[in-house]
gemmi code that builds the backbone of each chain (N, CA, C; Angstrom):
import gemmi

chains = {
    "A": [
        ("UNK", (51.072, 40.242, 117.557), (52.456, 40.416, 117.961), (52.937, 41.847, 117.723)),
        ("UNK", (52.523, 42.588, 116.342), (53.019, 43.626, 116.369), (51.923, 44.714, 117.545)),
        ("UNK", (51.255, 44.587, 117.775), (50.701, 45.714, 119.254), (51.325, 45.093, 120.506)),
        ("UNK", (52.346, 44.399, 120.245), (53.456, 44.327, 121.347), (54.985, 45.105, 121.384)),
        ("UNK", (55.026, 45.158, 120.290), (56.230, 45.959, 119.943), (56.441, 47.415, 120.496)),
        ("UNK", (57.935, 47.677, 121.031), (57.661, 49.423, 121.171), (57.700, 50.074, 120.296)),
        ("UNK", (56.674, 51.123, 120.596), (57.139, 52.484, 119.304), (58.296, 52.435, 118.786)),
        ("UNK", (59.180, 52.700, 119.182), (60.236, 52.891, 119.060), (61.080, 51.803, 117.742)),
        ("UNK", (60.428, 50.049, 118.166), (61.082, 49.025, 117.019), (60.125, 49.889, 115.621)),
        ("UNK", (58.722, 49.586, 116.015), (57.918, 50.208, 114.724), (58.438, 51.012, 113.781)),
        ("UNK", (59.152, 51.847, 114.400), (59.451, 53.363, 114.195), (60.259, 52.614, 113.382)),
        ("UNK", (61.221, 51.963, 113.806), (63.071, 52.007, 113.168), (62.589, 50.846, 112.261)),
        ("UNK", (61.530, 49.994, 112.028), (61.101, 49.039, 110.450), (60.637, 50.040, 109.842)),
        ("UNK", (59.757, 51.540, 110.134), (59.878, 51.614, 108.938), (60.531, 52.712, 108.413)),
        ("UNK", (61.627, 53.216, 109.069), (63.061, 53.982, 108.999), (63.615, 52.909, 107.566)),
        ("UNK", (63.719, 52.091, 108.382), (64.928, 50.505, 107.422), (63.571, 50.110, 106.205)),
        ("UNK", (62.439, 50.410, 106.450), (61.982, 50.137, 104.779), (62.153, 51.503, 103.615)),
        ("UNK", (61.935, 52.523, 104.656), (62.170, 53.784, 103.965), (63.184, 53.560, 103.341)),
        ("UNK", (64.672, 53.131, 103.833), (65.648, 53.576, 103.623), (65.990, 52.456, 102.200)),
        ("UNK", (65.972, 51.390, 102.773), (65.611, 50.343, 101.224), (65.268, 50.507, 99.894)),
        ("UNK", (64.002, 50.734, 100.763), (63.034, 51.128, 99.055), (64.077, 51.961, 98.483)),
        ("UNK", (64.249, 53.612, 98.940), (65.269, 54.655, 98.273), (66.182, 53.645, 97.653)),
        ("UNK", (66.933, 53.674, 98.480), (68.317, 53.313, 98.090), (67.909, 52.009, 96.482)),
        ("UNK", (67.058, 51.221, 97.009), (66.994, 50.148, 95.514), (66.533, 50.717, 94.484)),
        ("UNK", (65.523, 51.741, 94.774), (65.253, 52.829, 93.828), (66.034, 53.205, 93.090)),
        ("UNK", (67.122, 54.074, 93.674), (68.337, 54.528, 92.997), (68.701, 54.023, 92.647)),
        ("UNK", (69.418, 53.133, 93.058), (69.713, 51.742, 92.274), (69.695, 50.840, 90.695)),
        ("UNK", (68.656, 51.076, 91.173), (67.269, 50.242, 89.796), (67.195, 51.911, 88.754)),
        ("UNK", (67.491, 52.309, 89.499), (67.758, 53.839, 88.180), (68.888, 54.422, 87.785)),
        ("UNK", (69.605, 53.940, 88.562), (71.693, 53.997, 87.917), (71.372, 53.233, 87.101)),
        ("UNK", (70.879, 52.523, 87.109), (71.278, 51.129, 86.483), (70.956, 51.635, 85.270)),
        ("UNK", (69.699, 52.174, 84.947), (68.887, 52.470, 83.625), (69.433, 53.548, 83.161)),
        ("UNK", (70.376, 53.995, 83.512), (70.975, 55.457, 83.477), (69.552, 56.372, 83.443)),
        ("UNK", (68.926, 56.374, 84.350), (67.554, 57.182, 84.119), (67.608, 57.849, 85.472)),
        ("UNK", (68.371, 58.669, 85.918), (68.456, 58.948, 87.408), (68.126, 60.291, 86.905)),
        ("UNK", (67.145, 61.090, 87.886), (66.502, 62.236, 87.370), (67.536, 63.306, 87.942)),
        ("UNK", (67.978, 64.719, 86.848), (68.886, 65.863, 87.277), (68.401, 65.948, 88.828)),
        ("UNK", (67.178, 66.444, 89.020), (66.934, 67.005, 90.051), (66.729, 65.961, 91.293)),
        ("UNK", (67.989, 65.549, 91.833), (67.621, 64.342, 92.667), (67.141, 64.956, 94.501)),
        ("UNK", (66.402, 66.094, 94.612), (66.166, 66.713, 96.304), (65.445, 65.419, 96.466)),
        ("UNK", (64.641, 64.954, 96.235), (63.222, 63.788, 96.587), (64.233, 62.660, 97.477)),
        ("UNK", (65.300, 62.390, 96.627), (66.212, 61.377, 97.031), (66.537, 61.444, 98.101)),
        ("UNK", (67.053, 63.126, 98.288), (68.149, 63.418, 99.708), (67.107, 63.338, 100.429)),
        ("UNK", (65.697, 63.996, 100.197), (64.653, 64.238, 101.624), (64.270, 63.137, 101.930)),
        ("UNK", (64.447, 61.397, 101.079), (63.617, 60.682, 101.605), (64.857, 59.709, 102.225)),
        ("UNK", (66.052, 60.120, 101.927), (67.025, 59.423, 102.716), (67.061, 59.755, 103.703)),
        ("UNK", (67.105, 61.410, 104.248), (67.305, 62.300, 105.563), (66.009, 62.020, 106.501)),
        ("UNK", (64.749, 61.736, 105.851), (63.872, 61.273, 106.277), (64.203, 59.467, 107.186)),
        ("UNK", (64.721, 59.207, 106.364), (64.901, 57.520, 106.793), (65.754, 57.938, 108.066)),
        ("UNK", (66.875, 58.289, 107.915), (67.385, 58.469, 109.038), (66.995, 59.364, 109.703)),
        ("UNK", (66.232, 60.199, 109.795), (65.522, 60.804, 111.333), (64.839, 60.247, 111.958)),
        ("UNK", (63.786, 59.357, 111.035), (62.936, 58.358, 111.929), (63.547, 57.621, 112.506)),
        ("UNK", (64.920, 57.059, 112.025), (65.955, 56.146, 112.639), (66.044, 56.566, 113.747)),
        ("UNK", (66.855, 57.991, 113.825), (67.053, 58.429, 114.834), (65.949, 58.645, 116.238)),
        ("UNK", (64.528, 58.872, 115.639), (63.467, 59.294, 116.536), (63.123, 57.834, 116.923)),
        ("UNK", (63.171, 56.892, 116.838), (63.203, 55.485, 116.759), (64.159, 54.940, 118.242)),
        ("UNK", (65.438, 55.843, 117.937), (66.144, 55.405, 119.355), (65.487, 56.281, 120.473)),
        ("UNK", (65.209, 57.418, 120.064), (64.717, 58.298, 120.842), (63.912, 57.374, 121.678)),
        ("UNK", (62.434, 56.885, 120.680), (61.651, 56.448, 121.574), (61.857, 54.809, 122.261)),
        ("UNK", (62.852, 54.532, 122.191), (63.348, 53.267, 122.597), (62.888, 52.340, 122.034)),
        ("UNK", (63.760, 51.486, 121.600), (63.868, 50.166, 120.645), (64.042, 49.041, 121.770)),
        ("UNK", (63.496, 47.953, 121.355), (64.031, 46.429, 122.079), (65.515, 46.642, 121.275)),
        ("UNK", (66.178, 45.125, 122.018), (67.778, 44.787, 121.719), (67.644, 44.817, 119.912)),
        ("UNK", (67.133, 43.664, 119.580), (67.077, 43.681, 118.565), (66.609, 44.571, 117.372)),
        ("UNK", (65.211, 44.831, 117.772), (64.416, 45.989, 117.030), (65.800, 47.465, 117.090)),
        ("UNK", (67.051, 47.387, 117.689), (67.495, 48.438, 117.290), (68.482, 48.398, 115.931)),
        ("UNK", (68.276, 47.772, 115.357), (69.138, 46.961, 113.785), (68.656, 47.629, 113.054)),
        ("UNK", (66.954, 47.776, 112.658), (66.516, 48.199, 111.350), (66.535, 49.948, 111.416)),
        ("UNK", (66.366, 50.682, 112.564), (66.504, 51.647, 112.568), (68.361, 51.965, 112.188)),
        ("UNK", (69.467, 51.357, 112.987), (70.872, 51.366, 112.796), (70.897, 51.528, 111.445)),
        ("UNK", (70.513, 50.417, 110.884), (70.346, 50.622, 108.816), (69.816, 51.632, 108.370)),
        ("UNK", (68.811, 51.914, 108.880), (68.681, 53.305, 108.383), (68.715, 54.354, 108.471)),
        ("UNK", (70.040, 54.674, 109.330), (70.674, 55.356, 109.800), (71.814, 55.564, 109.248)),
        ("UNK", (73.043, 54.167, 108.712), (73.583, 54.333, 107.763), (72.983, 54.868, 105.892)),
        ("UNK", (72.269, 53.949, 105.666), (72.058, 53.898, 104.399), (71.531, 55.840, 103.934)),
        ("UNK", (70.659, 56.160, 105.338), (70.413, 57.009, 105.216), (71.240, 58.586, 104.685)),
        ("UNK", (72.127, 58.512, 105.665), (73.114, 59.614, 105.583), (74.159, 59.366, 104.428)),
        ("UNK", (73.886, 58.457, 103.586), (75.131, 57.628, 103.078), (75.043, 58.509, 101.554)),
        ("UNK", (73.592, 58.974, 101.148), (73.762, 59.979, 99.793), (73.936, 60.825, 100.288)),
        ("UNK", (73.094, 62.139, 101.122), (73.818, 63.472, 101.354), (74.947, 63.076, 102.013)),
        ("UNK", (76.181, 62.648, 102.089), (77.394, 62.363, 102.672), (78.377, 62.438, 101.223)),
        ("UNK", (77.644, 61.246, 99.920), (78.491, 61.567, 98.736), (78.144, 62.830, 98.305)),
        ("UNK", (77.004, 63.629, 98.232), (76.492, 64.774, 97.266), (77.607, 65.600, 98.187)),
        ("UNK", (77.675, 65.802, 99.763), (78.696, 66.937, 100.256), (80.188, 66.707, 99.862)),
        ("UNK", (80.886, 65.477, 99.750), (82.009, 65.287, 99.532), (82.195, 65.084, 97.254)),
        ("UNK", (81.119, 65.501, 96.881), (81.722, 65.068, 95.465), (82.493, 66.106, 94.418)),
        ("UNK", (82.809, 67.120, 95.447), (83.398, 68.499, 94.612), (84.419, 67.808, 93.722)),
        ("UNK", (84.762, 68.608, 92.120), (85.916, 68.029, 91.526), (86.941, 68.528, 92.065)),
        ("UNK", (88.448, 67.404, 91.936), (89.583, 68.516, 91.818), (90.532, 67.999, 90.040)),
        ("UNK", (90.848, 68.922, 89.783), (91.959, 68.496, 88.678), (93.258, 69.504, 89.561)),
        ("UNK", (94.002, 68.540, 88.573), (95.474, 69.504, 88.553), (95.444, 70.347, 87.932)),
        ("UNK", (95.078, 71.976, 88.176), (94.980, 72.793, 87.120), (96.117, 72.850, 86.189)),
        ("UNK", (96.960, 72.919, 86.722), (98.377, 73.355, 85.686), (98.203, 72.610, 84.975)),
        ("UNK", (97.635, 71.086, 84.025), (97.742, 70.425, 83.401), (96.584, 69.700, 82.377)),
        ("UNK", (95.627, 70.675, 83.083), (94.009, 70.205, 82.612), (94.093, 71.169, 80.878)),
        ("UNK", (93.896, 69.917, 80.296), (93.360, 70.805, 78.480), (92.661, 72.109, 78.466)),
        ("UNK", (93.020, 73.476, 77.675), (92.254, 74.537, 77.687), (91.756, 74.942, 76.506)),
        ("UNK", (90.798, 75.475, 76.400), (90.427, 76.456, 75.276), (92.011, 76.606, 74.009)),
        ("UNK", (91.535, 76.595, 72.880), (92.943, 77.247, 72.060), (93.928, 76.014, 72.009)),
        ("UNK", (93.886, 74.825, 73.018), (94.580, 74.115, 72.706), (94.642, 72.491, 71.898)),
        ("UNK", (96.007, 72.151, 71.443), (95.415, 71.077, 70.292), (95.642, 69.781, 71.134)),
        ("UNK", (94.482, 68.883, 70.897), (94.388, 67.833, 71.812), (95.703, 66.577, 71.453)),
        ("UNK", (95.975, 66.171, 72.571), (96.887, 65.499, 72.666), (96.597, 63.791, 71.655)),
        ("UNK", (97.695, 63.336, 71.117), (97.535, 62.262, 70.884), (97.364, 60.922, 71.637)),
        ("UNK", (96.757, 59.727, 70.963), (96.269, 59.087, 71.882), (95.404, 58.363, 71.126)),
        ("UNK", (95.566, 56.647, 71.545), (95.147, 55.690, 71.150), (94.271, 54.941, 72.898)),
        ("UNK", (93.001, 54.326, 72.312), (92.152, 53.424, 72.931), (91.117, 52.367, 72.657)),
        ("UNK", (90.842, 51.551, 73.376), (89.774, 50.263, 72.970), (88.576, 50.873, 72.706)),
        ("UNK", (88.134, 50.552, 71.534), (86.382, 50.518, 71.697), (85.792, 49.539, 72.474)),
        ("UNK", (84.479, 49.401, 72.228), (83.647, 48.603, 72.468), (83.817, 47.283, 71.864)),
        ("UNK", (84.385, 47.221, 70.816), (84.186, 45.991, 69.878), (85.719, 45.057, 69.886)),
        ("UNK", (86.571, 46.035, 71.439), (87.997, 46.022, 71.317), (89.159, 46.149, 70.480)),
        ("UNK", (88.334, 47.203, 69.466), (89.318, 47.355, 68.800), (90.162, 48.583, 68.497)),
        ("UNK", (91.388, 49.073, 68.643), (92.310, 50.222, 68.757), (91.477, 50.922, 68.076)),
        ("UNK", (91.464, 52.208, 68.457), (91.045, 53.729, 68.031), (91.987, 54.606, 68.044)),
        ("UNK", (92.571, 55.357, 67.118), (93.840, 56.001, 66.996), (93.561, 57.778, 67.050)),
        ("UNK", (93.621, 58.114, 67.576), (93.055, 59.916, 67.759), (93.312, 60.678, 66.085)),
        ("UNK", (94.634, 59.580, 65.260), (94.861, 60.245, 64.195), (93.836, 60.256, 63.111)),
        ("UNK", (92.607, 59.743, 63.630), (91.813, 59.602, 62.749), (90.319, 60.914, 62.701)),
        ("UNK", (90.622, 61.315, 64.239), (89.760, 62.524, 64.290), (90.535, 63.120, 63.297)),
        ("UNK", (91.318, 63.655, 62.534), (92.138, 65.056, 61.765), (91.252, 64.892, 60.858)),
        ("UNK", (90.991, 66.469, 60.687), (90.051, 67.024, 59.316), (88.443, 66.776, 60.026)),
        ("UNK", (88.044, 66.300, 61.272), (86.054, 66.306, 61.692), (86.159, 66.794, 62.163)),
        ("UNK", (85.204, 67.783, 62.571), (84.662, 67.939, 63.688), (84.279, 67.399, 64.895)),
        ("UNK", (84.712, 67.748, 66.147), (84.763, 66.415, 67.072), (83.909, 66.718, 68.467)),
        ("UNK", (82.550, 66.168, 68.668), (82.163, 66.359, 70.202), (83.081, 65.097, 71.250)),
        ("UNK", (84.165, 65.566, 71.785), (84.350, 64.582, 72.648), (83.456, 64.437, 74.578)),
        ("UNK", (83.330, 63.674, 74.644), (82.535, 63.522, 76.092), (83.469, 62.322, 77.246)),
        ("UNK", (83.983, 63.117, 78.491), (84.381, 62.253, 78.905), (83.356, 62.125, 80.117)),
        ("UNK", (83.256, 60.697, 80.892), (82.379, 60.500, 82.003), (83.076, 59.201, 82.535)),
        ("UNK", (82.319, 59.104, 83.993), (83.309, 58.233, 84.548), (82.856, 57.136, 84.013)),
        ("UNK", (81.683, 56.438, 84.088), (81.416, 54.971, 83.487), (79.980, 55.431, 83.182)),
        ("UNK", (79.570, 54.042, 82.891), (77.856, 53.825, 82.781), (77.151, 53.811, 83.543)),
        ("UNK", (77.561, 53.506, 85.130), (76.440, 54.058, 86.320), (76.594, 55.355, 86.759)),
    ],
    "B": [
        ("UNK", (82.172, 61.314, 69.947), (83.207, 59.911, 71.094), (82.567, 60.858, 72.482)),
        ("UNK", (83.143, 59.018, 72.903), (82.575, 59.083, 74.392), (84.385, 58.580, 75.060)),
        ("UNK", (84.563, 58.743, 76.170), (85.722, 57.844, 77.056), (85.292, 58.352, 78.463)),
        ("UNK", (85.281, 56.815, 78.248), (84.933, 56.272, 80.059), (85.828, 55.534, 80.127)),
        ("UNK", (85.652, 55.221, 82.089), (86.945, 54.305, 82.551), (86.048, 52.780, 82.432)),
        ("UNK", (85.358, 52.818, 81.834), (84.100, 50.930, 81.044), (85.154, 50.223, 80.403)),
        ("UNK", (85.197, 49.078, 80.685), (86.385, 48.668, 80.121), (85.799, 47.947, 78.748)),
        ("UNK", (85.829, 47.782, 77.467), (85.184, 47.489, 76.304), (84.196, 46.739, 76.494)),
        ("UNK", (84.576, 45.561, 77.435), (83.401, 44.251, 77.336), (82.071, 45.425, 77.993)),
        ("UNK", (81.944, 45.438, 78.745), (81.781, 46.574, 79.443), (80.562, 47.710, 78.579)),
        ("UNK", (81.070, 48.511, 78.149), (80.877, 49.160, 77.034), (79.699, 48.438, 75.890)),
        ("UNK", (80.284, 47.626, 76.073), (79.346, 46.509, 74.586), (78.225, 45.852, 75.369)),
        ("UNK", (78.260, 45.465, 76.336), (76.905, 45.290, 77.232), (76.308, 46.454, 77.463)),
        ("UNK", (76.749, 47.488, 77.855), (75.577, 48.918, 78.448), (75.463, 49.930, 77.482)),
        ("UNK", (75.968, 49.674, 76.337), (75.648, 50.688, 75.840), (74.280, 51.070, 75.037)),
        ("UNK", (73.594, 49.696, 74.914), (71.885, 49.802, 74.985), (70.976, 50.523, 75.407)),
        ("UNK", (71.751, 50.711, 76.954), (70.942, 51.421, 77.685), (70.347, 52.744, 77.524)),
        ("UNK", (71.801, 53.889, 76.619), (71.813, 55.071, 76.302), (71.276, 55.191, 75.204)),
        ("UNK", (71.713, 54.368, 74.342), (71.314, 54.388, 73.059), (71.942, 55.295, 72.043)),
        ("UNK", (73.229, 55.470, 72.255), (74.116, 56.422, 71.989), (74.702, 55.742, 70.444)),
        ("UNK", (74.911, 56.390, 69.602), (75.781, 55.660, 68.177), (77.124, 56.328, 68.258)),
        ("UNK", (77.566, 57.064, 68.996), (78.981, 57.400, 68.872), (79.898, 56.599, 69.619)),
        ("UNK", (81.193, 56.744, 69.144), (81.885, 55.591, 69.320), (82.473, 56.130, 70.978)),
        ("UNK", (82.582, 54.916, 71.411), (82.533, 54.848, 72.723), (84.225, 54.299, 73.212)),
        ("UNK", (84.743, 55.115, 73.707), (86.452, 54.211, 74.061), (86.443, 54.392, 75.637)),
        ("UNK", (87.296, 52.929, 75.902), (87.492, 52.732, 76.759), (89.140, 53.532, 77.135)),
        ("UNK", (88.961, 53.479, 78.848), (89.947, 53.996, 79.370), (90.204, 53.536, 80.326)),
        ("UNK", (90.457, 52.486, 80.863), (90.566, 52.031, 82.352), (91.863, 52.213, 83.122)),
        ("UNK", (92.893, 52.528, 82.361), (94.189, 53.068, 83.038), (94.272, 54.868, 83.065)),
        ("UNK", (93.072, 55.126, 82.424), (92.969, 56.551, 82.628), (94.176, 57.171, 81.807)),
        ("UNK", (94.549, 56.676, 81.091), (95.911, 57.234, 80.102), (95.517, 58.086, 79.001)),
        ("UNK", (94.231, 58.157, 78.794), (93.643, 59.444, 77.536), (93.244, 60.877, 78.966)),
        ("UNK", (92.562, 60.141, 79.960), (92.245, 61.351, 80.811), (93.431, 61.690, 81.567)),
        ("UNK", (94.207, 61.116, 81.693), (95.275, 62.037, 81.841), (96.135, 62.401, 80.550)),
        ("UNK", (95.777, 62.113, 79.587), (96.776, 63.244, 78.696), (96.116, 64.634, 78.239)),
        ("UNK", (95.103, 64.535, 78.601), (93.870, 65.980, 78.900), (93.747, 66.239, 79.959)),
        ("UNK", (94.796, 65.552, 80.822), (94.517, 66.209, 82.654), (93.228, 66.075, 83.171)),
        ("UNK", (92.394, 65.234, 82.966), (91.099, 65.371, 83.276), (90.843, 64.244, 84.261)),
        ("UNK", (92.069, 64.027, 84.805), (91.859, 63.028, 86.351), (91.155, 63.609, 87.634)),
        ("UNK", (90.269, 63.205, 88.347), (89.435, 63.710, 89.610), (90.659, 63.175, 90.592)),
        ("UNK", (91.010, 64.199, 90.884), (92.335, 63.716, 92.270), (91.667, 64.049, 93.692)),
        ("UNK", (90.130, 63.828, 93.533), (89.898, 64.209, 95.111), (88.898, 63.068, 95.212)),
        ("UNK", (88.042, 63.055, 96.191), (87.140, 62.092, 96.559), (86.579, 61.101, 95.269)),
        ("UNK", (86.125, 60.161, 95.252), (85.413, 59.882, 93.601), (84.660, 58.291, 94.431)),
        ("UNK", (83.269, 58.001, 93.684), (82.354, 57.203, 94.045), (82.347, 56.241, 93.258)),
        ("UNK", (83.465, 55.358, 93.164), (83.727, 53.913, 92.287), (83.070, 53.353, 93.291)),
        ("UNK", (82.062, 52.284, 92.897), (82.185, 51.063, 93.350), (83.119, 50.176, 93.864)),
        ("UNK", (82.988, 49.740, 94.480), (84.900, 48.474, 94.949), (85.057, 47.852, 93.837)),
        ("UNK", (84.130, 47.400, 93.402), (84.291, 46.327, 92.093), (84.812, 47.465, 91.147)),
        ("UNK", (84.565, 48.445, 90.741), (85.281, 49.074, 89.986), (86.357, 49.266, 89.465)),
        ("UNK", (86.518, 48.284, 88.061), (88.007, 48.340, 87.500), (89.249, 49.318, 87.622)),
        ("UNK", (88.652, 50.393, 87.659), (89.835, 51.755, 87.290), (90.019, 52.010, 88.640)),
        ("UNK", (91.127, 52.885, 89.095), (91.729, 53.334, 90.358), (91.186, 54.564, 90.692)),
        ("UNK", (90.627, 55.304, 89.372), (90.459, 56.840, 89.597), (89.266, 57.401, 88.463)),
        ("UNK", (88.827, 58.127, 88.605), (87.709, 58.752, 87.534), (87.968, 59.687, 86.655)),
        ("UNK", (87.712, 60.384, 85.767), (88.072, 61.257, 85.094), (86.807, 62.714, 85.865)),
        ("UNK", (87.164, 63.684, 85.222), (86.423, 65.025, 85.822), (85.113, 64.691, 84.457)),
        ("UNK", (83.895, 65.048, 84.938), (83.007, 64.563, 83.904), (83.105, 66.046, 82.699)),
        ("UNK", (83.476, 66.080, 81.326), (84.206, 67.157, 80.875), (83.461, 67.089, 79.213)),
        ("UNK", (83.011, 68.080, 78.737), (82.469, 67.800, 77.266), (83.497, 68.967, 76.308)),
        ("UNK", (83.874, 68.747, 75.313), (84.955, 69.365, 74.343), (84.394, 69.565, 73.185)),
        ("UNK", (84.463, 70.533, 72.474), (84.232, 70.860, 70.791), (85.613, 70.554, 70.557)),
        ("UNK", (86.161, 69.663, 69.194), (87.257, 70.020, 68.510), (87.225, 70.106, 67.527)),
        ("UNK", (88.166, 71.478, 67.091), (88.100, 71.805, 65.366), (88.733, 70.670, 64.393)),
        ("UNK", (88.649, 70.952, 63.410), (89.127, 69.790, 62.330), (90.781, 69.645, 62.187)),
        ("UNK", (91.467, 70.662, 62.929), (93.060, 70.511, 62.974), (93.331, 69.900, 64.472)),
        ("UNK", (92.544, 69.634, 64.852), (92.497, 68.661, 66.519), (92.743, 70.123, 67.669)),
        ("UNK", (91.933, 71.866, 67.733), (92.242, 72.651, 68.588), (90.827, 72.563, 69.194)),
        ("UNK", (91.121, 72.649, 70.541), (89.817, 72.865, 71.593), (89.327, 74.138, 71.122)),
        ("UNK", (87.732, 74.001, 70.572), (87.362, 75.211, 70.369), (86.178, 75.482, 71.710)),
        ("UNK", (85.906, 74.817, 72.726), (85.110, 74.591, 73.750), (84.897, 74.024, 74.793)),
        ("UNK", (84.844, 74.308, 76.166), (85.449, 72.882, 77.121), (84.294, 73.241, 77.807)),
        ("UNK", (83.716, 72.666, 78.532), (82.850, 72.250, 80.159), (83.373, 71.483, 80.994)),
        ("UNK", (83.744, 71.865, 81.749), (84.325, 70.820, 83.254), (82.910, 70.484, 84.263)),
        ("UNK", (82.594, 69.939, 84.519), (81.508, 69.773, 85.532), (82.385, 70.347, 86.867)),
        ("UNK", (82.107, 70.449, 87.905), (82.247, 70.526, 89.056), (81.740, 69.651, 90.113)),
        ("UNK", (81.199, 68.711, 89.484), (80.449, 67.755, 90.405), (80.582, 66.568, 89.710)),
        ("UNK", (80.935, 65.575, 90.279), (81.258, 64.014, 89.825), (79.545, 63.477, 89.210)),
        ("UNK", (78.858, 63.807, 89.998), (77.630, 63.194, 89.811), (76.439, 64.152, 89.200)),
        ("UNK", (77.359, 64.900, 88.183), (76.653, 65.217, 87.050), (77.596, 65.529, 86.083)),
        ("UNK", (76.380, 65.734, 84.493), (77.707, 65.630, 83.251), (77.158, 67.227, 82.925)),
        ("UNK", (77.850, 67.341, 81.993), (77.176, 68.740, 80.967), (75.777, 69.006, 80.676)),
        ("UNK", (75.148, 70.273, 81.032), (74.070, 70.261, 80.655), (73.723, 70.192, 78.929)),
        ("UNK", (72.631, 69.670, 78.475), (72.965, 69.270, 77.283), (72.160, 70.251, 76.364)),
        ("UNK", (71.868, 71.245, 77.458), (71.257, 72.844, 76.582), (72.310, 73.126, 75.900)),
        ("UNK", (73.694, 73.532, 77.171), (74.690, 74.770, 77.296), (75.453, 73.671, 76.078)),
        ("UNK", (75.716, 72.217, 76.051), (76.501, 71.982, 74.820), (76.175, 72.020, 73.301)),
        ("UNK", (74.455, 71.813, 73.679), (74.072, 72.503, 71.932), (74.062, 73.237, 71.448)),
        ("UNK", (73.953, 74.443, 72.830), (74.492, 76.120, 72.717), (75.772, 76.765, 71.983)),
        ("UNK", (76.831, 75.652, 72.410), (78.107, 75.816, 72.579), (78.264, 75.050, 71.075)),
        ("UNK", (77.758, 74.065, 70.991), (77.831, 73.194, 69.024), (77.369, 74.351, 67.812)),
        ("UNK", (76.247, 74.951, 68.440), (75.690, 76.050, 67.462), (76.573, 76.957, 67.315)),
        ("UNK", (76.959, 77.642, 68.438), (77.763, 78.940, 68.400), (79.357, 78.377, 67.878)),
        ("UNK", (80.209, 77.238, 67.445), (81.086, 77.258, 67.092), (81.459, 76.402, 66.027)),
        ("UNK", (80.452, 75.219, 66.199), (80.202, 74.379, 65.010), (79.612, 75.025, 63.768)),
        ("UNK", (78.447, 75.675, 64.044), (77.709, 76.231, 62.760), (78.787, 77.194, 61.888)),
        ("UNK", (79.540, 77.853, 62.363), (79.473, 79.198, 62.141), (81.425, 78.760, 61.175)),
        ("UNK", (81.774, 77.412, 61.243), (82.836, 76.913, 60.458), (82.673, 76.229, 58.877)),
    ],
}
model = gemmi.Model(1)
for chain_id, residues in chains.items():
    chain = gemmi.Chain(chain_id)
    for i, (resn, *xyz) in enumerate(residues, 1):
        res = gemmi.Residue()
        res.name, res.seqid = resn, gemmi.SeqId(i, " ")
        for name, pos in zip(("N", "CA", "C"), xyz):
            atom = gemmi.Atom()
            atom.name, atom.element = name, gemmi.Element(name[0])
            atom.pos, atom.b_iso = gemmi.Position(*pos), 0.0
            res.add_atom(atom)
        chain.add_residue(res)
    model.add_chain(chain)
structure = gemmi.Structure()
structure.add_model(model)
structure.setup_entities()
């Protein structure tokens, strides 16, 4: 059955496995917080998924066979799309600076229980803020 | 300390993962990152399921023992934190030397 298929479906299954695998990859490595600094491998094998996608319509797909390439066409473009749009912004006029004394301020731990900032006075303090755990 | 927008339960499940012993606070109304201004007011990559409305700027701080910023890093990019050379760099050169 599959030496019936056009190039073209071939092409776009394995666009849509390319694009899978990555993406669960990443995935399965947010998760572990183990996602490597240097993520190019990621972008080239996403940009990869979707070109074959794309070369996939090129070479013409059946009705259906045009789905798995479509997927990986989204999924594809879908990290270099966050890496171009993730610039920060703050409100400068209001962002903490150098020289200055940190504001007071109470929050939950882990164990839910209040944490009072008045208790940093007199340590030394590495504070770290980040958005979550993935 | 750590503050993320993890909401405690949260926190107490993943924090295995890092393996981190410092104390970890939650922020999900973003009311500590904004009293350090350290809200991301532009694009930001929550999940939908994602409790909080908004992210903080990913940001690492030295503070002296009278609560004054003796050191800041802002990332510029959501999807990375401080390099953790430039903050041991930055612990040596202001921590040691008190």
């Amino acid at each position: 059955m599959a030496a019936g298929m056009k190039t073209g479906t071939k092409l776009g299954l394995l666009a849509c496995l390319l694009a899978v695998a990555t993406v669960m990859l990443w995935f399965y490595l947010t998760r572990q917080v183990s996602l490597p600094d240097d993520r190019s491998l990621f972008v080239v094998a996403f940009l990869a998924a979707a070109a074959l996608g794309v070369l996939a319509f090129v070479k013409g797909t059946s009705l259906p066979g045009a789905l798995p390439p479509l997927v990986a066409i989204v999924i594809g473009l879908f990290l270099p799309f966050t890496i171009s749009i993730s610039k920060q912004t703050v409100e400068t006029d209001r962002v903490i600076a150098v020289g200055d004394v940190i504001p007071r301020f109470s929050a939950l731990d882990g164990q839910g229980a209040t944490f009072n900032s008045d208790a940093l006075h007199g340590h030394l303090v590495l504070i770290k803020f980040f958005r979550a755990h993935w | 300390m750590t503050v993320s927008t993890d909401s405690p339960e949260t926190i107490a499940d993943e924090r295995h993962l890092h393996g981190l012993n410092a104390r970890m606070l939650s922020d999900v109304d973003l009311s500590v990152t904004d009293a350090f201004g350290l809200r991301n007011t532009g694009v930001h990559s929550a999940p939908p399921s994602h409790e909080s409305v908004a992210l903080p700027v990913p940001a690492t701080l030295l503070v002296d023992a009278e609560g004054r910023v003796l050191w800041l890093d802002l990332s510029e990019n959501y999807q990375q934190r401080s390099d953790p050379a430039v903050v041991l760099a930055a612990m040596e050169a202001h921590f040691d030397t008190l």
